[in-house]
Structures are given as structure tokens and as C-alpha cells.
N, C-alpha and C positions, 0 to 999 in steps of 0.2 A: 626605441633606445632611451634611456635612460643617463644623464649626466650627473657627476657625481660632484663639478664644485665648478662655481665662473673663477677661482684664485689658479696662476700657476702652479706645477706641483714644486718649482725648484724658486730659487732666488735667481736674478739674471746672471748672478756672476757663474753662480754654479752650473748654468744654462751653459755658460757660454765655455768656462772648463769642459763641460760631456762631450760637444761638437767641436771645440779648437781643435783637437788632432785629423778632422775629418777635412777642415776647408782645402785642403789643396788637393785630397781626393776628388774635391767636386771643382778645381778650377778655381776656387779664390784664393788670389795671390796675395790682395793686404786689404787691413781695415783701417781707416782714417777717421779722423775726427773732425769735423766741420765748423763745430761750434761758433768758435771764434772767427770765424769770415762774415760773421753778423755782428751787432750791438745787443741782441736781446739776450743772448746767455743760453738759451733752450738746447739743453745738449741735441745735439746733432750726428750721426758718425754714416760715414758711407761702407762700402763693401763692395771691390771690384773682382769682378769674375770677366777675364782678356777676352776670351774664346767662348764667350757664352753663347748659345744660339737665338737670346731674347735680349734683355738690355744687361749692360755690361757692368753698371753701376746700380746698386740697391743700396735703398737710403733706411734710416734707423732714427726714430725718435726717442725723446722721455723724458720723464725727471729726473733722472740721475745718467752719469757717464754709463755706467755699468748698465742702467735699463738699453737707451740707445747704441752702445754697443754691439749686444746681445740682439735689439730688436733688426740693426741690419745684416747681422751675419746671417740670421735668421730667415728673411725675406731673401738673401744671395741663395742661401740653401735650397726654399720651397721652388725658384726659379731654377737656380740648377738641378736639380730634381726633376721637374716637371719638363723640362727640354729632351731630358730620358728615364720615364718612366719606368719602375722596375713590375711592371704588370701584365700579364697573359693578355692574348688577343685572340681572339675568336672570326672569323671571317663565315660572315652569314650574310641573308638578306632578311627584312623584318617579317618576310614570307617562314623562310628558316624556324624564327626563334618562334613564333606562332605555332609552327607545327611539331617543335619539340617543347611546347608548353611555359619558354622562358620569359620571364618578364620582361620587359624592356622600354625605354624612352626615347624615342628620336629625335627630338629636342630643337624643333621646328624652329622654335623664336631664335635658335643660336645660328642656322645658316645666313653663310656668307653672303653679301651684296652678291650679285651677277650667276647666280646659284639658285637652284631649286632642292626642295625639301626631297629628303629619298624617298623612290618608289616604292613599292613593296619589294619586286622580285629585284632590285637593285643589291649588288653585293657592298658590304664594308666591313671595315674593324672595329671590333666593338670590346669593349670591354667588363668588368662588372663591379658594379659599384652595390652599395647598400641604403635600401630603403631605411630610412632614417624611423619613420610611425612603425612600420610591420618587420621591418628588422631581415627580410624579405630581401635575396639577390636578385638587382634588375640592372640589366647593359644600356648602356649608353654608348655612343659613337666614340671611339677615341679620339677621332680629331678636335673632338670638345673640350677631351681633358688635357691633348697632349700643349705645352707652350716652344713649338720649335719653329721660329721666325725662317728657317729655313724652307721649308715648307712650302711648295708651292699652290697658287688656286688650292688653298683647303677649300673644303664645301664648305665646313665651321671655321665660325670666328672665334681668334686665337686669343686670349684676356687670361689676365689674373684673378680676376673676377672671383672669387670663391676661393681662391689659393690659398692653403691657410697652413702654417709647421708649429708645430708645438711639441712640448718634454712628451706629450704621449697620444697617442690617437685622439684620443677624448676631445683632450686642449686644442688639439689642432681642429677638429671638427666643430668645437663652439666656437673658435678666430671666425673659422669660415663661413659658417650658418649667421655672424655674426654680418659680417662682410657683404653677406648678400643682402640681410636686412639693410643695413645703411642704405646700398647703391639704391633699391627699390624702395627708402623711407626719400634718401636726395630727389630722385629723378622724378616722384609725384609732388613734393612740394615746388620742383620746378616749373609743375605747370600748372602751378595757382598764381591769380592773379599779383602784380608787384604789391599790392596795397595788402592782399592778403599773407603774402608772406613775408612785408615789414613786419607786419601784426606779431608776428612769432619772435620777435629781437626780445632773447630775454637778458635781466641782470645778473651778472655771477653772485651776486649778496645773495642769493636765492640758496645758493650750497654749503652747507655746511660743510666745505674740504678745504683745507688749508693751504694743498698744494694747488689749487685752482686757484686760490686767492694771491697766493705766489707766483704764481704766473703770469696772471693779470700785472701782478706788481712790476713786475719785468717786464712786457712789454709796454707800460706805461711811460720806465722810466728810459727805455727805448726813445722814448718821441714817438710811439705808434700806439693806433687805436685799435680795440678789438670788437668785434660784432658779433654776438652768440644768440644762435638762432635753434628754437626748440621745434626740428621738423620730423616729429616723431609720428608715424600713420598710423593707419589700422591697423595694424598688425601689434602695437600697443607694448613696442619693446622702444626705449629712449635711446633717439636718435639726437645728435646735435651738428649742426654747422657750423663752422666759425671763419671767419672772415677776417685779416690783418691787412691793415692800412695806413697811409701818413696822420700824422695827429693833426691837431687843430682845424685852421681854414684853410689847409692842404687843397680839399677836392674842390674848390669854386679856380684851381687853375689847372696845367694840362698834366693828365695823369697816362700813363702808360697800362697796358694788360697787365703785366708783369710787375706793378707795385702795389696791388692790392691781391695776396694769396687766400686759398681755401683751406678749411680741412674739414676732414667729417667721421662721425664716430658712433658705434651703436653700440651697447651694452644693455645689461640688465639694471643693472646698478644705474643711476643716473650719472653720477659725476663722474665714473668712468670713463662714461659714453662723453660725457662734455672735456676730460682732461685728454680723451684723443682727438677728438676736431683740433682742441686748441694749439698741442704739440704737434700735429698735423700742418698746420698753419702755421708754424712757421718753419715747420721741415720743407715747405712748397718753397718759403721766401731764400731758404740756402740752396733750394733746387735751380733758381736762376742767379744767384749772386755765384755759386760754383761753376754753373754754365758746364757742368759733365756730363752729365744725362741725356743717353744718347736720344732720347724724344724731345729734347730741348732744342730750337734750331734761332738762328738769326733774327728770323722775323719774327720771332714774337718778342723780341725786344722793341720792337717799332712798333707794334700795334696796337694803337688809343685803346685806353680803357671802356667797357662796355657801360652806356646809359645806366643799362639795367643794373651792372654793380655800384657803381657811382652811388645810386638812389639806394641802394643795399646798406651801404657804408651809412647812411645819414638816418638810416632808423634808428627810432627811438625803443630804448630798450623798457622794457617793464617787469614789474615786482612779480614773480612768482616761488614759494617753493619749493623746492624738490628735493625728495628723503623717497630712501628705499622700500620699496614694500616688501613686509614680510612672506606673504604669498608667493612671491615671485621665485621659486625657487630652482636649481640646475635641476631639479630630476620630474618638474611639471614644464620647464621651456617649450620643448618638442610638441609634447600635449598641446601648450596655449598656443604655439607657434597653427599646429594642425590646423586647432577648433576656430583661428581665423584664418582659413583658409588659403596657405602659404604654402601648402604643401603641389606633388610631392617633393620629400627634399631628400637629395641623393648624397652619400659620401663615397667617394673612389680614392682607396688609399695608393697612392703612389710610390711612397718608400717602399725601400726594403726591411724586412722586421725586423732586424736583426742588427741595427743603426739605433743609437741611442737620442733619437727626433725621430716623427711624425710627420709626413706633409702628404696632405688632402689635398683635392678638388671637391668641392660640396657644390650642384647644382639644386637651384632652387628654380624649374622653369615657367611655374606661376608667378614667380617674383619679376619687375619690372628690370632694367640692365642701366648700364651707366651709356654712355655714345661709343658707338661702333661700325665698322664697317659693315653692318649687318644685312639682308633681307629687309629687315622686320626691326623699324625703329623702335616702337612704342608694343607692348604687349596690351590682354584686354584690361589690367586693374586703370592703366594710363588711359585708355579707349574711355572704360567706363567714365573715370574721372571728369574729364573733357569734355564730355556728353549731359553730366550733372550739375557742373560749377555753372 
């Protein structure tokens, strides 16, 4: 497959005109604005869907009203969607599709804790998604793609993971593809040692973006610090982390889980990738000042801050900079994605066609996962990783 641009095709307002007549089709009843329940300014907007069968509030970042608007109607969307997929289901066993020649993926590292991986002559639902390299239909389990908390004992663990809506298949398939790089560029820098990945605190002076540098400027005059971390792997698409925390000699007293948030963000583009960690973080910090979210509970407003973040926050940042490569282009991604061995990588369109958005689930099952109730914590690039450092 081929990509034809990393830009949206619409502006977010016009995004969000195409889809407004659609939210109450899918259950969202209002969209709010969050912003202002912090000091930093970083628009904020939520999106609640009463009756959803996954979480009930979807949250929305950005630099502008109109981006975070748009970006949580959006995520309310790919989630009510993905609760009821508008897609064919085929009931085989992997015995089945073998002998009528279909390609397919069982998708081992996604079973659930307390679960074992299907047998052959075992029957399920499968559905068909698209090889992303050969362009090639291959099934995947549906319980993989479906997000319905209702659900019980699935064999697959149920995540967002890959979830991605966009103005047109396309977009929504680089959101996704994008998505999964992050969680698999996050979750191997997490198992480098702390000192190695202080080493990664870079300084935003490094980017030639304006709106980065306004951001920063805002959470400064916040009173809080920001931490931006270049954990971009092998895979050699730029990833960033960012970290928001109390300013000053804040951390030498007692700090909370809950007052030092994350974000994370992978793009092609550099600054991209680093203006979503950073709007990320502090859409995390309005996720517990709002206290809506239904994976938000009690105790983790008790619960001390983690060493390991602590010592996170106090890195020292250093000089590098980052500018676009001109090679890096949408229609060699897929390509570079393959040639370092990320593949294969699957898109299963969810929507129905005939909806003016797109929402994917894109599995990348070489790629590494964020934490889950899963089987199978750590995949082989995490194995190998752990084995070399």
C-alpha cells in the first residue's frame, strides 16, 4: 500500500461539520470543553457516549479549540464503532482457512491472560483485514478487532491499541500504523536502564516549531516543568515522550502518581511526533483534575509517585536538532516500516463506506504492546532487547 500524504485531507472544523450530524447515530450526546479546569490553557475537549459498551468519555487534544474538538468527537467515534463493527464474519478453524488457501493471522501475542492460543481444528470468528506490504486479504480473529467491554472471557485482549478514524481510510490507517509504532517505540525504551533513558531528555530549542515553543511557554508559566524524551527505536520513525510535573524544588517533597502525567507521540515528521506527547500530557493532567474517566478510580489519587518517575522528571535535558528528512516520504513509510522488520502490518476497516470517516484497527503483531491483561507480556523485539542491553 501506498500513502499518499502524513497532512489531513480536511481542516478540523470542516472534520468535525462532515461527522456532527452523525454523533447521536452513534450515542454521543455532548461535547465539552475541559480546558479551563487546569492553568496551562492546552485546549482540552471531552466526548461522552452514556451507553457505550467501552469507556464512556473520550478525550481530545491540540493547539487550537477546533483541533481538540474534533480530535475527541473523533476517538468517541473510532470507539463507538469498534463496539459494533460493520464487518463480515466468517466462522472457520485455522485448519479451515488453510485448506481453502486463505491467509490468515492468529495473533498469538494478543491472547488473553487465563487463555490459550487457538488450536487448529478450534472454531472462531474471523474476519478480513488487509495486508498492508502485499495488499493481500488475510483474517484475523475478531475478537482482536472487536472493543466491546461487554464481552465476556474473550480469548483476545480487548485495547485501543491500533484504533485509528480519519476524513478517509488512508488517514485513518497512518493514525494507526502510527499508534502502534509509538506503543512498541514506549514499551522498549522502558526496558532500558534509568540512566539510559535520562540520556534521551531532549531540549525543545532543538525544533524549529513555533507551536512547540508555545507550549512549552504555557506550561512554564503554569508553574510546571516539562520533560521531553527522544525514545524513537529501530524502527527509525520519531517517537517522543513527555513528561509534566511541579516546577521548581517541587520533587525533593511528597508527590502523588497523579501529579506528574505522560504523553507519547510518533510521527514522521519530528515535531509532530513531539507536539503530540506534549498535548498528550497534559490532556493526562485534565484526565485526573476531571476525575470522568471511567478507568480513572479513587486510588490512584493516593498513590505516591513512582522513584523511577521521580528520577525521570530531574533529567537533564540536552542540545539536539531535529528537522525533517526529505526522504522520509508517505508513499516509502510501509516500505521503510517493512525493510525494518515491523511488519506484518494489518488494516481491518471497521466502518461502513458509506459514512463520511474511516475507523481502522491496524495490527502490527511483531510490534511490541503497551500493558495488558494479556498471555504474553513482552513480545520477541522486548525478549531480544533484555538479552542484549
Amino acid at each position: 500500500m501506498r500513502l499518499q500524504s502524513f497532512a489531513r485531507q480536511c481542516t478540523a472544523a470542516e472534520t468535525f461539520d462532515r461527522v456532527a450530524p452523525f454523533l447521536a447515530d452513534f450515542g454521543i450526546t455532548r461535547v465539552a470543553r475541559h480546558t479551563s479546569l487546569d492553568r496551562i490553557g492546552i485546549p482540552v475537549w471531552c466526548a461522552y457516549t452514556p451507553n457505550a459498551k467501552s469507556i464512556v468519555v473520550a478525550q481530545g487534544k491540540g493547539a487550537t479549540d477546533a483541533d481538540a474538538r474534533t480530535s475527541a468527537v473523533m476517538e468517541a467515534l473510532e470507539r463507538a464503532v469498534a463496539c459494533d463493527p460493520a464487518v463480515a464474519v466468517l466462522k472457520a478453524s485455522m485448519a479451515d482457512l488453510t485448506r481453502r488457501g486463505q491467509a490468515f493471522h492468529a495473533l498469538a501475542g494478543l491472547v488473553s491472560s487465563g487463555h490459550d492460543p487457538l488450536s487448529a481444528d478450534k472454531e472462531t470468528d474471523w474476519v478480513a483485514g488487509q495486508d498492508l506490504v502485499s495488499g493481500e486479504t488475510i483474517f484475523v480473529p475478531w475478537q482482536a478487532v472487536v472493543l466491546d467491554r461487554t464481552i465476556r472471557d474473550s480469548r483476545y485482549w480487548q485495547s485501543s491499541d491500533g484504533l485509528a478514524s480519519g476524513n478517509t481510510l488512508e488517514e485513518a490507517i497512518l493514525h494507526g500504523l502510527m499508534e502502534r509504532v509509538e506503543r512498541d517505540a514506549h514499551a522498549l525504551w522502558q526496558l532500558r536502564p534509568q540512566a539510559a533513558r535520562q540520556a534521551t531528555c531532549v531540549d525543545t530549542a532543538g525544533f524549529d516549531c513555533p507551536a512547540i515553543h508555545e507550549l512549552e511557554r504555557q506550561i512554564a508559566d503554569a508553574g510546571l516543568t516539562l520533560r521531553l524524551f527522544d525514545v524513537t527505536g529501530d524502527l527509525d520513525i520519531p517517537c517522543f515522550a513527555a513528561f509534566l510535573g511541579p516546577g521548581g524544588t517541587s520533587f525533593s517533597g511528597r508527590l502523588r502518581h497523579v501529579d506528574v502525567t505522560f504523553g507519547c507521540g510518533a510521527h514522521p515528521l519530528p515535531r509532530q511526533a513531539a507536539l503530540r506527547a506534549m498535548t498528550e500530557s497534559a490532556q493526562s493532567r485534565l484526565t485526573y483534575i476531571s476525575g470522568a474517566r471511567d478507568d480513572v478510580f479513587p486510588a490512584d489519587y493516593d498513590r505516591p509517585l513512582a522513584d523511577s518517575t521521580r528520577q525521570t522528571m530531574m533529567a537533564v535535558p540536552g542540545a539536539r536538532d531535529f528537522v525533517d528528512r526529505p526522504s522520509r516520504t508517505p508513499e516509502t513509510l510501509i516500505d521503510h516500516l517493512h525493510a525494518r522488520r515491523a511488519g506484518p502490518m494489518i488494516a481491518v476497516r471497521l466502518s461502513r463506506p458509506d459514512l463520511p470517516f474511516a475507523v481502522v484497527k491496524v495490527l502490527a503483531p511483531a510490534l511490541e504492546n503497551p500493558e495488558g491483561k494479556r498471555r504474553q507480556r513482552y513480545g520477541t523485539r522486548a525478549l531480544r532487547q533484555a538479552l542484549t542491553q
